[in-house]
Structure formats: structure tokens, C-alpha cells
C-alpha positions, 0 to 999 in steps of 0.5 A: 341882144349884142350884135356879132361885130357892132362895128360892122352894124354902125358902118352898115347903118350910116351907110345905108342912111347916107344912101337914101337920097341916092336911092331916091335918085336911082328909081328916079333915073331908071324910068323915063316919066319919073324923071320928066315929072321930077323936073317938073317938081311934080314928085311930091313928099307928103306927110300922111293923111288915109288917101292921097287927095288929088284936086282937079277941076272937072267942068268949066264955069257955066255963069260965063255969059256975054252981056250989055248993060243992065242985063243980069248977070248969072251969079249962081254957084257953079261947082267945078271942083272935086277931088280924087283919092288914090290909095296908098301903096307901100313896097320894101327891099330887105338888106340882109347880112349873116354874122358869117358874112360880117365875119368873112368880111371882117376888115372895114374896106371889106366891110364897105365892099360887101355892103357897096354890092349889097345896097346897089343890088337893093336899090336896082332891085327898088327902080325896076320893080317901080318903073314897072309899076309905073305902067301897071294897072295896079291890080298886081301883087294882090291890088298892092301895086301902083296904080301907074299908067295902065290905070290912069291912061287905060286902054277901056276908059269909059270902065271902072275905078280911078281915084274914087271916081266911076268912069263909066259915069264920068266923061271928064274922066276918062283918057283918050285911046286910039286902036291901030287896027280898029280906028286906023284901019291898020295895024301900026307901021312905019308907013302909018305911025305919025298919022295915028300919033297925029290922030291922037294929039289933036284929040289932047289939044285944050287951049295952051293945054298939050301933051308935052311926052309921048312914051313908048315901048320897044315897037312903037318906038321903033316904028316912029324912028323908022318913020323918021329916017327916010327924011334922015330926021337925028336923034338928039339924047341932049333933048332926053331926060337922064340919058333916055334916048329920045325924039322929037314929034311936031305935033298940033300944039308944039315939040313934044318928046318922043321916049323910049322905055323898056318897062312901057306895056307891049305895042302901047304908046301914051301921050302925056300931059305931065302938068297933071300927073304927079308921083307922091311919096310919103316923107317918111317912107321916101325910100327910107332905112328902117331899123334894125331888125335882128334875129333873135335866134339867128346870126345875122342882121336885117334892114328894109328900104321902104317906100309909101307913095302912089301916082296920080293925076288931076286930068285924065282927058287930057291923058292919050293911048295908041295902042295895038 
């Protein structure tokens, strides 16, 4: 079927194609983590498979033994790897334009006008509902959603499912939480707040190993600058990523950066290690334009921005939650 205005549906398709890694740039800019794990690398493109297979290792060697001369040495195997699967998860966002409105907007800076608004929309429309399923548990929308923070970092780690492993049998992998009102004795102040983040961090210490990002929401960020104020410490958003505001926490094993982001779970603030979190897409849906989808009995015109991807990591123990 002949479109109504076929010049109308090249500008739209070439437009829509030259604004992929665009797109990609706004869901990454719009949350906070993302942008930390993008310069890290740690947003990876894959090219298929059934699951997303992420290796971690779970125990340390046990053959490790001091010796003295002869004595024999443990040469038994010792598994220390396994693997993780995390599903795929898929999300769309339609384009759509009537022949009416190609026809209203006929002229070519009209055109590029009426699609500019129309693309923009659908890209901040992609970024909000990502940065929010970055937090999610994965149990929205029907179990389509990502399985971001919540599932990851959970606020009951010794139960259920993450990446095909049961937690309530496997210590390595589970998170470590910290109640406010229950291990602190206190709800979170002003007053109280660095000591829980400190009771925290400690907990996350692993050699080298720390948490380099502490994320929270409206409140507990909040009550952190708060802290900070009395000892007139300054807020630096050079030290933030993309325009976040941040701090600056001292912790146990060095700097770590305090962000604040609006999609964050209320009264919830997670202590990350990112150098085992990713964010992995699928290379052919990384925010890609499908084609055209057109009416075969209407006037009009459809494309959809696709996305295939999940988050997941290789070390929840070293993953930490302050919650209410």
C-alpha cells in the first residue's frame, strides 16, 4: 500500500534511525546508576542467547594452604565458579503519525517540527520508564519488567529468586540490609544517618573491594546533606555523573558518591559496588527503530523504539541497602 505522503515517510524513517544512539544517550543521562555503569563500560551489547549468563565466583579456593618443604600439597578441585541467568526483558515505544497530520504539516521544516516533538516525547517516555525499572523488583507489568535494584539489592535477601539461584540457600548471594528503625534503633535522622551508612559500608569491605556509589532517594539524601551542613561540607556536581547532584561520603575503604535520584524507592538508599552490576542490551534491540508498520485500513503510520536487555550482577554480597 502506497503511503499518503512518501516523502513524509523517508524524512520520518531517516530521522528516526539517525536518533538511535541518541535515544540510547537520553535513557542513559536520565538515571543515575546507568550513567556511572556506562562509564564504567559495564553497558554491554550482546548478541542473543535464551538468557543473560552472568558468571561470578561464589567461594574462595579452598586448596590455599601454608607449607614447609615436602608436605603435600591439596591439588583437589575446588569449584568456585558458577554462572547466573537473568531473563530477557523487552519494552517498546510507538511513533505514530496520521496521514491528517503528515498532511497538516505538509511542508518539510513542518514535517522535522512535528516529528522533532513526536520522537522527543518517545524517548522521555523510554528513559522514565527504564530509570524507574531500574529500581523495580521485576514483578511489574505482569513479571515483564526489569529486574533492577529491588530484586538485586532486596530488602528481604535471604528469600527468593535472583538470576536462577534460591537465596534462602545461598549465603554468598545475598545483599547486605540494614533497618533504621530495627538494627539502629531509630528511625533515620540528620543526627543518625552517617553512623547507619557507616554500619553499612563496613559490612561491604572485601580487600580492595567497596562500594564506590551510594544511591538514594528524596529523603535520605536529604537527610545526608543535612548532616553535612552543620560542618559547612559543599556539594561538588563536578564529582557527579551527567549533572547529578552528588556528594561526597569518607567511608571505610575511600571516596564514595553520594547520588540523588528521583526514580530511587522511598526511604531506601543502596550502597553499590558497580564493578559487579551491568546493564546488558541485546545489539539489536538497543533502543532500535523497527519498520514500518502501516494500516491496512487506515491512514497513518506506525514505528516502535525497541529495547531487549536486563541488569544484572556477578556479586550481590557486596551489594548494601539502609532502609526504613
Amino acid at each position: 500500500m502506497a503511503f499518503a505522503n512518501s516523502n513524509f515517510n523517508d524524512v520520518f524513517t531517516t530521522t528516526l534511525k539517525n536518533r538511535t544512539g541518541k535515544i540510547a544517550d537520553n535513557v542513559t543521562n536520565n538515571n543515575a546508576l546507568l550513567s556511572v555503569l556506562s562509564k564504567k563500560g559495564n553497558i554491554m551489547l550482546e548478541d542473543g542467547g535464551q538468557t543473560l549468563v552472568q558468571e561470578l565466583d561464589f567461594a574462595e579456593n579452598s586448596t590455599f594452604k601454608y607449607y614447609s618443604g615436602w608436605e603435600v600439597l591439596d591439588v583437589n578441585q575446588s569449584d568456585v565458579i558458577s554462572a547466573a541467568e537473568f531473563d530477557w526483558k523487552q519494552a517498546a515505544v510507538s511513533v505514530v503519525c496520521s496521514g491528517l497530520e503528515l498532511r497538516q504539516n505538509s511542508g518539510k521544516n513542518r514535517i522535522i517540527n512535528l516529528m522533532a516533538a513526536k520522537i522527543k516525547n518517545a524517548e522521555n517516555t523510554m528513559a522514565n520508564n527504564l530509570s524507574t525499572g531500574i529500581f523495580s523488583d521485576g514483578t511489574g507489568s505482569g513479571g515483564k519488567q526489569i529486574g533492577g535494584l529491588g530484586l538485586i539489592v532486596a530488602a528481604a535477601p535471604s528469600t527468593g529468586t535472583v538470576g536462577g539461584i534460591n537465596r534462602a540457600n545461598y549465603g554468598f548471594w545475598r545483599n547486605v540490609v540494614y533497618d533504621a528503625s530495627s538494627d539502629g534503633g531509630a528511625a533515620a535522622t540528620s543526627a543518625n544517618i552517617q553512623d547507619y551508612m557507616n554500619a553499612v559500608t563496613v559490612q561491604l569491605v572485601r580487600g580492595s573491594d567497596g562500594c564506590d556509589i551510594i544511591v538514594g532517594d528524596n529523603n535520605y539524601f536529604n537527610l545526608f546533606w543535612q548532616s553535612l551542613q552543620a560542618i559547612q561540607r559543599i556539594t561538588d556536581t563536578s564529582k557527579g555523573t551527567s549533572g547529578f547532584r552528588a556528594l561526597e561520603y569518607n567511608g571505610p575503604n575511600g571516596g564514595a558518591q553520594v547520588l540523588l535520584d528521583n526514580a530511587a524507592t522511598t526511604d531506601k538508599m543502596y550502597f553499590l559496588n558497580t564493578d559487579y552490576l551491568f546493564f546488558k542490551v541485546h545489539k539489536d534491540a538497543n533502543y532500535s527503530v523497527s519498520d514500518d508498520v502501516q494500516s491496512n485500513n487506515q491512514d497513518g503510520i506506525a514505528k516502535k523504539i525497541l529495547f531487549m536487555g536486563n541488569m544484572t550482577a556477578s556479586n550481590c554480597s557486596l551489594q548494601g541497602l539502609l532502609k526504613a
